[in-house]
Residue, then its C-alpha position, 0 to 999 in steps of 0.5 A: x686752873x681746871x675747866x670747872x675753876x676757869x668757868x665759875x671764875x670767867x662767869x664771874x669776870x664777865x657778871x662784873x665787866x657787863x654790870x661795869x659797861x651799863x653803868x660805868x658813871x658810878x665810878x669817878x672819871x679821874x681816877x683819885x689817887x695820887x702818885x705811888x699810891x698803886x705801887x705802895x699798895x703793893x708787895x714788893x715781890x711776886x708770891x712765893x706760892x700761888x694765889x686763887x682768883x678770889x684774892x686776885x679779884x679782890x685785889x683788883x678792885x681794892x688797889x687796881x680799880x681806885x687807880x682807874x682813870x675810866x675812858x669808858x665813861x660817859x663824862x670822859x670828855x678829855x683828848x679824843x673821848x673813845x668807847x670799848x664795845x661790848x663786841x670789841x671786848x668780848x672779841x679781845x677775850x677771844x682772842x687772847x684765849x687763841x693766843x695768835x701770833x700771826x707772824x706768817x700766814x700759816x701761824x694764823x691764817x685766819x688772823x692774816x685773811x681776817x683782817x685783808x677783809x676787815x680793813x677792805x670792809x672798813x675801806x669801803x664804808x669810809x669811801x676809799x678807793x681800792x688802790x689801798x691796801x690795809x695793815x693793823x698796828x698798834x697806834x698811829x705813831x706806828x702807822x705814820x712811821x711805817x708810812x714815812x719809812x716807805x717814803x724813804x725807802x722810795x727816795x734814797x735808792x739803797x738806803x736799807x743797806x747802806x743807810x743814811x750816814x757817810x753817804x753823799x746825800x742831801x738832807x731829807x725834809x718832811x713838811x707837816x702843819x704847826x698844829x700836826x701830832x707830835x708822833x709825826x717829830x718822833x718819826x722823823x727823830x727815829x728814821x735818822x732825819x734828826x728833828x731838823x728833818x720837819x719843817x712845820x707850816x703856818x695854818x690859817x686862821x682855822x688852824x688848817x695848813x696853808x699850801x702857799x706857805x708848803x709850796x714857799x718852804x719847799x722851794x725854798x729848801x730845794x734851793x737851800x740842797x735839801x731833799x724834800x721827801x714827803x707831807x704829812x696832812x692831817x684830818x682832824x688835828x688833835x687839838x682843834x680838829x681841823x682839816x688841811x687842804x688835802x686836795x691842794x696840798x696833794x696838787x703840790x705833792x704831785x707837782x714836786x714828786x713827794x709821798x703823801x700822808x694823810x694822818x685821819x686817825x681821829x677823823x677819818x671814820x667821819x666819811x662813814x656818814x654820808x654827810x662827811x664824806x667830803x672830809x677825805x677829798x683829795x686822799x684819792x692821791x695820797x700814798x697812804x692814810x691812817x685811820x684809828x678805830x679805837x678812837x671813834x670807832x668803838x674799838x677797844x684799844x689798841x687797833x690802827x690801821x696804815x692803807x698804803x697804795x704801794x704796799x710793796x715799796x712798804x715790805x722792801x724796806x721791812x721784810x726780813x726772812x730768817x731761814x727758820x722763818x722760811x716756808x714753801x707756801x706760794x709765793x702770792x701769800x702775805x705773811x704779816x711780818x714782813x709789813x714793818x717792824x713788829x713780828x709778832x702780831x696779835x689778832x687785832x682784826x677780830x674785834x674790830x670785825x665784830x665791832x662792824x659787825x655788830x654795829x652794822x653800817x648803819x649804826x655806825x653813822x647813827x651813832x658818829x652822827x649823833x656825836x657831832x650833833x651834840x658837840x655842834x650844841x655844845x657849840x650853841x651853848x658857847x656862842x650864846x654865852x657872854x662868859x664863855x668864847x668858842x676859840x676854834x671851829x667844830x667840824x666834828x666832835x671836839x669843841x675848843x673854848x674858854x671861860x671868859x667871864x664878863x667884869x663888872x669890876x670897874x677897877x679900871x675906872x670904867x663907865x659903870x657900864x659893867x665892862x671893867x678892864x679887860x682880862x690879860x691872857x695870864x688871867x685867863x689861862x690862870x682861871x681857865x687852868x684852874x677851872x679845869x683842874x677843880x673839874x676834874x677832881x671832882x669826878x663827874x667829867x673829864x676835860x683836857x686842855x690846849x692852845x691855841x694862838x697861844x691861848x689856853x683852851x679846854x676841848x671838850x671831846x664827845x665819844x663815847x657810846x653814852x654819852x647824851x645831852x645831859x651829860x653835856x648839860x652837866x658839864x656846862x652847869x659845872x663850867x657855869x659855876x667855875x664862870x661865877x667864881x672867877x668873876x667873884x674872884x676879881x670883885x665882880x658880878 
């Protein structure tokens, strides 16, 4: 593709990605295929001759597109709502044009320093100390494996040579709340401490893990030979958003000489706003903490970043130098590679630096600010509501609910006084389920499910840069009509 061809071409690209993020609500949120759909669309073997880019564009938008589920829509509410910034994404243009691999210092020395800057920038905004040191990784399942790895790597001497099996070793213990993230059971899995390696701890009534219970456990498996080796506390759990005791739970940590890990990938960012900055409290202690920009820092995916206080025990258990790799730079330069198990490295600073940039601090906390006080008014309008039931609290951005209608059905034999029977939980979860499922498909929004205490919950998740008032607004006339069917459903109203 010659400059001429590459710029008429690129113009066009950009045309459409700029009409595309000033009005991405033209698009149905869910994407409305089923599925092989894409794949049937498609020929089953590369082209024998080149095609031009008008064909390739055509047929981005006439199979590509259709197959789109929008995370850059206003109405997307599911799992953790996110937004790719007009900056973010013009860095990630820029960025794979440079093609870095960032591997060592001197294969990109402005992606290496760029991003010791941009994450002690980011550091500063969100009120951590300077004892951590940050790294990019892909995602946070990544950024806690590292973390785990290191706390490994500290409490069994000589495990990156002789491993963990055929040793006289006791088994190792990682402690997590019931309500932490699945990625925390896949590191456990993957470091070789076997599933029965975590020990899950009850939560409080606020889903929030309990260090009476940490403390028992922990006690407990010393007693039973286990080794105890690290915690996982969590800011902003996935289901419900809730925040574990960290100052207590560290207390405990510091008490049994375990590695802390503080998992704030959704949440973290919050402590940007003055009024949130309580949410970190007590990672002062912590060994390490991941935070994710692409969730709720207007970062295009994919972009987490792991702080560590002792980055040196993390490149003991990772760094490996080839002589092909070896170089005669001075001996304080950090090459990337040797920070985990990746080593090629994309330039994933960049866009992150721009984002900072562009939003400046200030507009960071406008626009988190802003978020939390819509999901708090979402809130408002389920506590008011006889037909719905708020299922969890709403520390951030994410409101757990229900629809529970109010029967008038009298098949109970009731009073007559428009109670009827109550609904069993199958109900509930049934009409619930359903509600969302119809939700969806018609395109307007987005919404994901949990449970909690064993009962279905819909999340709705504000993120996103566009998102306001009546989008929300919308989505609780679409919840009302759901309520209205359901009660009809069962002869009532």
């Amino acid at each position: 593709m010659d400059p001429a061809e590459f710029r008429a071409n690129g113009y066009q690209l950009v045309d459409w990605i700029a009409a595309y993020l000033d009005d991405p609500s033209r698009y149905p949120v869910l994407a409305q295929v089923r599925p092989g759909d894409i794949a049937a669309a498609l020929p089953a073997a590369a082209p024998e001759q080149g095609e031009p880019f008008a064909q390739l564009f055509a047929d981005f938008e006439r199979v590509i597109l259709p197959g789109i589920t929008h995370w850059n829509h206003p109405g997307f509410f599911a799992y953790f709502a996110i937004t790719a910034s007009a900056p973010g994404v013009l860095a990630e243009f820029l960025s794979a044009a440079l093609n870095q691999q960032a591997m060592l210092w001197r294969t990109s020395p402005a992606a290496t320093e760029l991003e010791a800057v941009t994450l002690r920038w980011l550091r500063d905004l969100m009120g951590l100390d300077a004892g951590f040191e940050g790294v990019i990784y892909d995602t946070a399942s990544i950024s806690t494996l590292h973390a785990l790895a290191a706390a490994r790597e500290r409490a069994v001497p000589g495990v990156r040579t002789h491993g963990l099996a055929g040793r006289d070793l006791p088994r190792l213990r990682v402690y997590c709340s019931e309500h932490t993230h699945s990625s925390i059971d896949k590191a456990v899995i993957l470091l070789g401490l076997g599933h029965e390696g975590l020990r899950k701890i009850p939560a409080d009534a606020e889903f929030r893990m309990r260090p009476d219970a940490l403390a028992a456990a922990i006690a407990e498996d010393r007693a039973a030979g286990w080794l105890p080796l690290a915690v996982v506390a969590t800011v902003g759990t996935t289901s419900s958003t809730s925040v574990d005791p960290v100052p207590a739970v560290a207390e405990i940590c510091a008490r049994e000489g375990l590695w802390l890990h503080v998992d704030a990938a959704y949440a973290g960012v919050a402590a940007i706003v003055p009024a949130f900055r309580h949410v970190l409290d007590g990672t002062e202690r912590a060994d390490s903490l991941v935070v994710n920009p692409h969730k709720w820092l207007f970062t295009p995916f994919d972009c987490s970043v792991l702080y560590c206080r002792h980055m040196d025990v993390l490149r003991q258990a990772f760094s490996l130098v080839p002589e092909y790799l070896r170089t005669s730079d001075a001996p304080d330069v950090r090459n990337l590679m040797d920070t985990g198990i990746q080593l090629g490295r994309r330039f994933r600073a960049l866009k992150l630096w721009w984002v900072l940039r562009h939003f400046g601090a200030e507009g960071l906390r406008e626009h988190l600010a802003e978020h939390i006080r819509l999901a708090r008014l979402f809130a408002d309008w389920v506590d008011a509501d006889p037909d719905f039931e708020r299922l969890a609290p709403v520390p951030f951005s994410v409101v757990c609910f229900r629809l529970k209608p109010y029967r008038s059905d009298g098949s109970d034999g009731s009073d007559g006084s428009g109670l009827g029977r109550a609904w069993t939980e199958a109900e509930l979860a049934a009409l619930n389920q359903q509600a969302m499922d119809r939700i969806n498909a018609g395109g307007e929004i987005f919404l994901s499910h949990t449970k909690l205490n064993e009962q279905f919950a819909l999340r709705i998740a504000v993120g996103h840069l566009k998102t306001t008032e009546t989008h929300l607004r919308r989505a609780f006339e679409l919840l009302k009509q759901e309520v209205d069917g359901g009660r009809q459903a069962v002869g009532g109203g």
